[in-house]
C-alpha positions in Angstrom: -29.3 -83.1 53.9 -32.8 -81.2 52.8 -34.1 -81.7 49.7 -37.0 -80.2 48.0 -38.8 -79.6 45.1 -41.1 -77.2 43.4 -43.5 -77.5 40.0 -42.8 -75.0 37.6 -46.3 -72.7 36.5 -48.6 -73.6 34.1 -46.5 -71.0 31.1 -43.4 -72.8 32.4 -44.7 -76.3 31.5 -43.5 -77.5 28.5 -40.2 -76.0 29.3 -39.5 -76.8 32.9 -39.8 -80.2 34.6 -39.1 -78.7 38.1 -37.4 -76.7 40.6 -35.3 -77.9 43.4 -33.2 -77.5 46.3 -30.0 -79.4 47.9 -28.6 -77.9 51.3 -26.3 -79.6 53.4 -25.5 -77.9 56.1 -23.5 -80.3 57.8 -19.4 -79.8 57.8 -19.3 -83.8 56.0 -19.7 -84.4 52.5 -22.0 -86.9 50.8 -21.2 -89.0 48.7 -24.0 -89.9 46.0 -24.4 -91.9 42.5 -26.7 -89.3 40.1 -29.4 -91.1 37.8 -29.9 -90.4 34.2 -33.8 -88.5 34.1 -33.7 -87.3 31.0 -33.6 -83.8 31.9 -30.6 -81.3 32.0 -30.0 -79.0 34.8 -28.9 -75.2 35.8 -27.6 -75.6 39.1 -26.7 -72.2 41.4 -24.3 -73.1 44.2 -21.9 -71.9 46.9 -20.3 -73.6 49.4 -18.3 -72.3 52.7 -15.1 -72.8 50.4 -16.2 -71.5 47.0 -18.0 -68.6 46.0 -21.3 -68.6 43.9 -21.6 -70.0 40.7 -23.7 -71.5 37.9 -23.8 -74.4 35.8 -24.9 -76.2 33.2 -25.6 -80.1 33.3 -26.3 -81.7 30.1 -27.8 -85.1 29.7 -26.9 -88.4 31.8 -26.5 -91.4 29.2 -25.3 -93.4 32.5 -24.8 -93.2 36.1 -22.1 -91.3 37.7 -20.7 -90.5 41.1 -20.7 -87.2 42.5 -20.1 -85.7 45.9 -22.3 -83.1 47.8 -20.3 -81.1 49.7 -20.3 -79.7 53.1 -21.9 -76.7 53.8 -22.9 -76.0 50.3 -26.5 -74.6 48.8 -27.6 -75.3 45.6 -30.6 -74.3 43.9 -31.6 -75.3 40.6 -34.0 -75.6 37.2 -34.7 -79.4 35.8 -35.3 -78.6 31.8 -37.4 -80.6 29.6 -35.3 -81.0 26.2 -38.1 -78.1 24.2 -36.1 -75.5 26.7 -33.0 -75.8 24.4 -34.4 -74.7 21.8 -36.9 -72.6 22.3 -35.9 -70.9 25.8 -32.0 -71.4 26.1 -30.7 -71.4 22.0 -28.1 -73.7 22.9 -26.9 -77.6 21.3 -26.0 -80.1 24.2 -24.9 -82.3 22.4 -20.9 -80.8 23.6 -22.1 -81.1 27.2 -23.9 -84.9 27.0 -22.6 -86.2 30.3 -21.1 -83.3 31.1 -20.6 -80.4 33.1 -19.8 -76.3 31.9 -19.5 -73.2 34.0 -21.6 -69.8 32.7 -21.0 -66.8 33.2 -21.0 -64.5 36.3 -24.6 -63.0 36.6 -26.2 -65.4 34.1 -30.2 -64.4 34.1 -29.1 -61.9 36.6 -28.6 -64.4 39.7 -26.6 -63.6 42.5 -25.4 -65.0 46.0 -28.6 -63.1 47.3 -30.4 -65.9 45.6 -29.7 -68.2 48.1 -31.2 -67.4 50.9 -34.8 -68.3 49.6 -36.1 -71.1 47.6 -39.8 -70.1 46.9 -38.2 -66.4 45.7 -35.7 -68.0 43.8 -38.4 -69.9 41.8 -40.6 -66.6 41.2 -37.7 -64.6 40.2 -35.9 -67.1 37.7 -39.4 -68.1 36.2 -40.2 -64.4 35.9 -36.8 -64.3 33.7 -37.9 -67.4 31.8 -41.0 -66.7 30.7 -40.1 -63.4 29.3 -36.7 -65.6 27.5 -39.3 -68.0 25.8 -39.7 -67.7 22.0 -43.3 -68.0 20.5 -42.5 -69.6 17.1 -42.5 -73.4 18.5 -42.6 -76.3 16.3 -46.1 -78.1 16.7 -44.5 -81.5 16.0 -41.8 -81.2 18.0 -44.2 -79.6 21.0 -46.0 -82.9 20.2 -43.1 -85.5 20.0 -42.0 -84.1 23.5 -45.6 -84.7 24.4 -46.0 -88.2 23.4 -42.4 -89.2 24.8 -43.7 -88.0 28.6 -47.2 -89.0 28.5 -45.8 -92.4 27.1 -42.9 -92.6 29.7 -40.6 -93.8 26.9 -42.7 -96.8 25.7 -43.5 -95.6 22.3 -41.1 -96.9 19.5 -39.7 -94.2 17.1 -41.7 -95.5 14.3 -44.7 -95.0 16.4 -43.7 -91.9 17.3 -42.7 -91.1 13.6 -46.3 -92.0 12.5 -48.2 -90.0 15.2 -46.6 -86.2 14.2 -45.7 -86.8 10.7 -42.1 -86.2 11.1 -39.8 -89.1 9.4 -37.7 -91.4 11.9 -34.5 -89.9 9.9 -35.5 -86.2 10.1 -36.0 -86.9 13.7 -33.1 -88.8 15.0 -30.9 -85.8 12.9 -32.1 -83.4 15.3 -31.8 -85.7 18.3 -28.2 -86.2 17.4 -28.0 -82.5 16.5 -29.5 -80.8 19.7 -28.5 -83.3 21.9 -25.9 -85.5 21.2 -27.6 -89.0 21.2 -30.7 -90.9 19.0 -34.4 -90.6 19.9 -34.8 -94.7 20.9 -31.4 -93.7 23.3 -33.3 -90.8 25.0 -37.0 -92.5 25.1 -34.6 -95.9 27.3 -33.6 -93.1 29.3 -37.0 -91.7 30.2 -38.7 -94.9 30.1 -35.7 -95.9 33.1 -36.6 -92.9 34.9 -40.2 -93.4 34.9 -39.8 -97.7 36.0 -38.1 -96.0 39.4 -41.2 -95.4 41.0 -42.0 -99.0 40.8 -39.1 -100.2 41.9 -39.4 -97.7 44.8 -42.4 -99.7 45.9 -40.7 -103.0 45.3 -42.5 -104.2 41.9 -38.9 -105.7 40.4 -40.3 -106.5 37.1 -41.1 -105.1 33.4 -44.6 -102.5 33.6 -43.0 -100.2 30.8 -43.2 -102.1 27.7 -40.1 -104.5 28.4 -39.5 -106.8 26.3 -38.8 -109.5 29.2 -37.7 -109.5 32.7 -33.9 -110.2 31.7 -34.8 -107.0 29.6 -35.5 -105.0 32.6 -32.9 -106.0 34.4 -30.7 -105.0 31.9 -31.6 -102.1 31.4 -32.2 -100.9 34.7 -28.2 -101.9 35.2 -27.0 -99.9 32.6 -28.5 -96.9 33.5 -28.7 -97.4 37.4 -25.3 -99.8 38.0 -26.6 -102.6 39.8 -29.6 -104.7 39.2 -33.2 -103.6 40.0 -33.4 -105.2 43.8 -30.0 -103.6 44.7 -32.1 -100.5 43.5 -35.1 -101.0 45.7 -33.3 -100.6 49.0 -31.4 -97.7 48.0 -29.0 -97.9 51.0 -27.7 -94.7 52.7 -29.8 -92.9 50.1 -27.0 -92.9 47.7 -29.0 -92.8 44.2 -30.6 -89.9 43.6 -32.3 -88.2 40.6 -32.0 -84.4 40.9 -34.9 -83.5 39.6 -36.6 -86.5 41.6 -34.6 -87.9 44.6 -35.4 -92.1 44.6 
């Protein structure tokens, strides 16, 4: 199974976390347990059994089991949540661990798309940057920000303070746009970003924990099993899509 991943451009970048690829070209399934990453997902695909198609992934709150299947293709965009609004005009808070299929020829992708990564990426951020609206929000531009540069680790009072936006203004459009509270999504990210740690075999708290039974916790809620069980990843089963473990 190839994987691969590409960065979005420098107009894309408050808007797109990243570009990448699944292909398995082998007649056997995979199966695989998908990570929460904070991110949602537009995911082309077609398979040797069903034609192509699009889809939209909304947020992970927790882990779930999925199968790759034989012979398939998919190519996809990972969103950061400021696309919602500002590129996509969409609430996800109906889709929040969810799947929904769009339409045939949504941004005008076909099968043809399939056939090329790198052209793929050119022609879908080509669409996208002409989609994005102008009249952004400086606090919420800056909330997203602090959330990213912070990995999570900022508490929503802190965060509150910093753009001048009260903690119940906030968590309204949280709940609103996407279906769960700021401290919710900022335990997501903040799992997501303690990966690459655990990758390397560091099994305890560098993100602002408040103890190692903390950690633990939290890394079994989102993950399933406890943080060493992580670490060896066997058969390469978790993966995040916008950033295989």
């Amino acid at each position: 199974m190839k994987l691969k991943s590409i960065q979005p451009v420098k107009g894309l970048a408050d808007f797109v976390e990243s570009f990448w690829m699944i292909r398995n070209d082998s007649a056997e399934s995979k199966e695989i347990i998908v990570l929460p990453d904070g991110r949602f997902d537009i995911i082309f695909s077609a398979t040797a059994n069903e034609p192509f198609h699009a889809t939209l992934r909304g947020l992970d709150t927790h882990p779930h089991q999925g199968v790759v299947p034989g012979q398939v293709t998919m190519f996809a965009v990972s969103f950061k949540l400021l696309a919602i609004e500002y590129l996509l005009d969409i609430k996800m808070a109906a889709v929040l661990n969810e799947g929904q299929r769009l339409p045939d020829g949504f941004w005008n992708m076909g099968p043809h798309d399939l056939e090329d990564f790198e052209g793929f990426c050119e022609k879908i951020s080509a669409t996208m940057l002409d989609r994005i609206e102008s009249d952004i929000d400086n606090r919420k531009k800056e909330l997203f920000d602090l959330i990213y540069a912070s990995n999570g680790t900022l508490t929503v009072h802190e965060l509150s303070d910093r753009v001048a936006w009260s903690r119940r203004q906030i968590n309204r459009y949280f709940n609103e746009q996407f279906g769960l509270s700021l401290k919710a999504y900022c335990n997501i990210f903040r799992f997501k970003a303690s990966l690459q740690q655990i990758k390397a075999g560091r099994l305890f708290p560098e993100l602002n924990f408040a103890d190692q039974t903390h950690f633990i916790k939290e890394i079994k809620k989102f993950s399933g099993v406890v943080p060493k069980e992580l670490a060896k990843n066997q058969n390469g089963r978790f993966i995040l899509l916008s950033d295989a473990l």
